[in-house]
Residue, then its C-alpha position, 0 to 999 in steps of 0.5 A: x599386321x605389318x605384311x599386310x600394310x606392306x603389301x599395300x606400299x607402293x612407290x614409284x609402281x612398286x608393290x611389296x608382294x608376298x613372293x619368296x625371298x630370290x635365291x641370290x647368285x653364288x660363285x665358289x668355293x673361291x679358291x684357296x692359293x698360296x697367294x690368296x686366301x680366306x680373310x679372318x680364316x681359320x687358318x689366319x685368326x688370332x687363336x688359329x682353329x685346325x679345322x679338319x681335327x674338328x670334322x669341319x671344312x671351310x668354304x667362301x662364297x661370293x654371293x650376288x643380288x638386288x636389293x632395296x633402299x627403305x624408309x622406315x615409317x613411323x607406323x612400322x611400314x616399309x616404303x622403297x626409296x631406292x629398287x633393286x641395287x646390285x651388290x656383291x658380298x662374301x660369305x665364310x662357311x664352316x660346316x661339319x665335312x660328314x653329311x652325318x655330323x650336321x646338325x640340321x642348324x647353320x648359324x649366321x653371324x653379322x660380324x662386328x665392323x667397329x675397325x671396318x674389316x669384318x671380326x666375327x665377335x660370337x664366333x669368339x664366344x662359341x665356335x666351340x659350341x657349334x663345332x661340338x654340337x655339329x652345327x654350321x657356322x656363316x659369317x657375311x661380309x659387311x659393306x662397311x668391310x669392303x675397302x678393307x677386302x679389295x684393299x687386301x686382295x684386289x684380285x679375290x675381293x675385288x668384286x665386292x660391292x654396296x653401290x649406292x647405285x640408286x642414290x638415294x642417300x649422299x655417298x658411294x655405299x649404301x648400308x641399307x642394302x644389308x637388310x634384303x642382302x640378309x634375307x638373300x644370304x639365308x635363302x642361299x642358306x636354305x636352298x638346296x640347288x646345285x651349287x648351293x653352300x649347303x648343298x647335300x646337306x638338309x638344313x632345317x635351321x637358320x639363326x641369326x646372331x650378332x652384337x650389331x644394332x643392324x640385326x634388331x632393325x632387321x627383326x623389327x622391320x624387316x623379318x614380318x614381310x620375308x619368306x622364302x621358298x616353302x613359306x618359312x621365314x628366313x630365320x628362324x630365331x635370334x639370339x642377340x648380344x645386348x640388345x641395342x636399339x636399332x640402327x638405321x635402315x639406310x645411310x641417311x636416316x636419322x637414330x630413333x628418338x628415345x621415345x619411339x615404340x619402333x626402338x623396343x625389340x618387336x614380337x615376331x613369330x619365332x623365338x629371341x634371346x637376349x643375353x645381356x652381361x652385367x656390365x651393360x644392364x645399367x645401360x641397356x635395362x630401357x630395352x628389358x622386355x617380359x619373357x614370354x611364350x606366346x607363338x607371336x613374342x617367343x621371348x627371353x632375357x638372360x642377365x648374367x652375375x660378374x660378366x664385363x661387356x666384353x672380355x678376351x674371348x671376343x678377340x680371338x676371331x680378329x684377323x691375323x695380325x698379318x692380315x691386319x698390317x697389311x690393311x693398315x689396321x692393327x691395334x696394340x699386340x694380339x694379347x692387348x689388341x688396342x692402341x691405348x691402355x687402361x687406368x690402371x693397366x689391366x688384363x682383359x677378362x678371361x673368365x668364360x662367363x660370356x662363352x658359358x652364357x651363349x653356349x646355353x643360349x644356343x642350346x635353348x634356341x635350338x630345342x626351342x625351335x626344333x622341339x618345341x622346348x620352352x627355355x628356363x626363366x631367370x628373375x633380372x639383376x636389381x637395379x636401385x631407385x636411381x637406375x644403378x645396378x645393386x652389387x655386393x663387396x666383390x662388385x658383383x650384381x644380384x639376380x641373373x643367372x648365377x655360377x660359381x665365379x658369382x656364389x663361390x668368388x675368389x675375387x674382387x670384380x669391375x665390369x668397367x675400367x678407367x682410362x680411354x678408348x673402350x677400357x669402360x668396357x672391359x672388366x677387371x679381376x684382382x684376386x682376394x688375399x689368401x688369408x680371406x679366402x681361407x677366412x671364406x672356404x677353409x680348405x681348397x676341399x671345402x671350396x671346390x665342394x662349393x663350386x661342384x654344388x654350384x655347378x651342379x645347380x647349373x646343370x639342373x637348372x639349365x644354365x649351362x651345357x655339359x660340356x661346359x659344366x666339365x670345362x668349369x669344373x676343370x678351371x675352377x677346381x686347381 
């Protein structure tokens, strides 16, 4: 329904017409020099990665093009406010450097811009997933990360640009251009002209994947009216943190009421999964939607026991902390990276239980998309009358997905600390004494017994990938 009301939008002579998505103009590799690199490269990370001991090559592309200022209209429909805006951005690529190695899937992620310079957040959580698996990965520079580039290095970002050239709303950037610049960047993705990314390379899969509320806006506005050459949309499935409501579609627009059917995830024509910790069920259980298998609603949600919003994985894909001096934005210390502490000081949560979750996501995604199989089913945690979620002596919620940091416990756990700035979002672990967990297990046998059982549930069920069940069995069973 949404294409065809689109197609009828007009404004100032403009008419949305079912054409491709135009393959933007790309510029690169940019060359790497001992006076200019990739910011947020491999090499300048807080947990560095030696690419080439993977198999892998890393590239950055500058990528060029138009594109529109929208208004979202209350029936869903799109009006042009502001036409073909030019605008700059760069895009970071890994991609296995043997054709054969290349699983046919590129992953592309809208990093986090809480400290305005791009932070690649699920690059944290799953680098080692897609590496193994032989994906590629495609980070793409935000508008809001601009200042910080050109700032860093005049000479290698100094063309990066979201000019609010049309006006439309007050200020010098215009965010709303992300949207066509998404679609653009996944049309570069997908084509195989010289000079492309990916070319000689055969890409049959493109997922989009973030934590930020652009991507939902993107999903619920934007993908229903964008196709590229072939015919295919621009992405193929979504795997989304949280599940936030949308953000704005251009600088000036208002949030969405809270009652406005725009804000609920829309059914769109290839699958999305939603993985949501158990520190954010409470707060984002409004957003719940039923799983569905429908070829219009391909959907599931996937709540996982015992997992804070955020842990310390998420921070390993910040920038050097070099790079972030030079920018004027460091935080804290690479193991704190934040200007104040928690009540009480607290280690970020180490557990892998967000890596686990979205390395199993990505997986079903992808057999979802490349062979037609259906993800596994999960009930939801369990909230009380009140709304809040039902936990048990170790804090732990019931339902989700469960693992043995949840069946098997050797702790007590808060998905949310006290004190200022983001520790409400950071969970906290304090180990029980041993004279309990002798009183629960016994024996260290008896325990690791446990967790093996439980971990083998995983893998039968589907909840966690082989090379993570491995990895778990390694952690849990010392």
């Amino acid at each position: 329904m949404l294409h065809r009301l689109l197609a009828a939008t007009v404004f100032a002579g403009l008419t949305f017409a079912q054409n491709p998505v135009p393959v933007p103009k790309v510029t690169g590799p940019v060359a790497v020099t001992a006076t200019s690199h990739v910011f947020g490269g491999a090499k300048d990370m807080l947990s560095p990665v030696d690419l080439a001991k993977a198999g892998y090559v890393e590239e950055e592309y500058l990528i060029s093009g138009s594109a529109n200022v929208y208004d979202w209209n209350a029936d869903g429909s799109l009006t042009v406010k502001g036409a073909n805006n030019p605008y700059t951005t760069r895009i970071v690529v890994w991609k296995p450097a043997q054709a054969a190695r290349f699983s046919g899937t590129v992953v592309v992620e809208i990093p986090n811009i809480a400290r305005r310079f791009d932070w690649p957040m699920m690059w944290g959580f799953s680098h080692d997933y897609w590496m193994e698996h032989g994906d590629a990965w495609v980070q793409i520079g935000m508008p809001a990360s601009v200042a910080s580039m050109k700032k860093l290095d005049a000479a290698r970002y100094g063309s990066l640009s979201f000019e609010n050239t049309t006006k439309v709303c007050p200020g010098e950037t215009e965010d709303g251009l992300r949207y066509d610049m998404f679609s653009q960047v996944a049309a570069a993705i997908k084509s195989k002209g010289a000079g492309m990314p990916f070319a000689g390379l055969d890409v049959q899969r493109a997922f989009l994947t973030t934590q930020d509320t652009g991507m939902v806006t993107y999903i619920n506005a934007i993908h229903s009216q964008a196709r590229v050459e072939g015919g295919k949309r621009p992405y193929d499935g979504y795997l989304i943190k949280v599940l936030n409501a949308p953000g704005v579609i251009n600088s000036c627009a208002r949030p969405l009421a809270a009652n406005d059917p725009r804000r609920m995830l829309k059914a769109v024509d290839v699958p999305t999964i939603t993985v949501v910790a158990q520190g954010e069920v409470e707060g984002m259980a409004w957003s719940r939607l039923p799983d569905s298998d429908v070829a219009v609603g391909k959907h599931r949600r996937y709540e996982i026991a015992m997992a804070a919003h955020i842990d310390k994985w998420a921070y390993t894909g910040l920038a050097s902390f070099a790079d972030q001096n030079k920018l004027g934005a460091a935080q804290g210390t690479p193991d704190w990276p934040f200007t104040a502490r928690c009540e009480p000081e607290i280690k970020l949560q180490d557990e892998p239980l967000l890596s686990y979750g979205f390395n199993m996501a990505f997986a079903h995604l992808d057999k979802w998309v490349r062979d037609g199989v259906a993800p596994p089913k999960v009930d939801r945690m369990q909230l009380d009358a009140a709304g809040k979620l039902v936990v048990n002596e170790y804090g732990i919620g019931n339902g989700g997905i469960r693992s043995p940091y949840s069946d098997v416990p050797v702790a007590k756990y808060l998905t949310a600390s006290g004190g200022p700035g983001n520790c409400r979002e950071f969970g906290s672990t304090t180990a029980l004494p041993w004279a309990q967990l002798e009183k629960l297990y016994g024996t260290h046998a008896n325990y690791v017994q446990k967790v093996n059982a439980s971990i083998d549930r995983m893998v039968k069920e589907r909840w966690i990938n082989e090379s993570d069940a491995k990895r778990m069995r390694a952690d849990l069973s010392k």
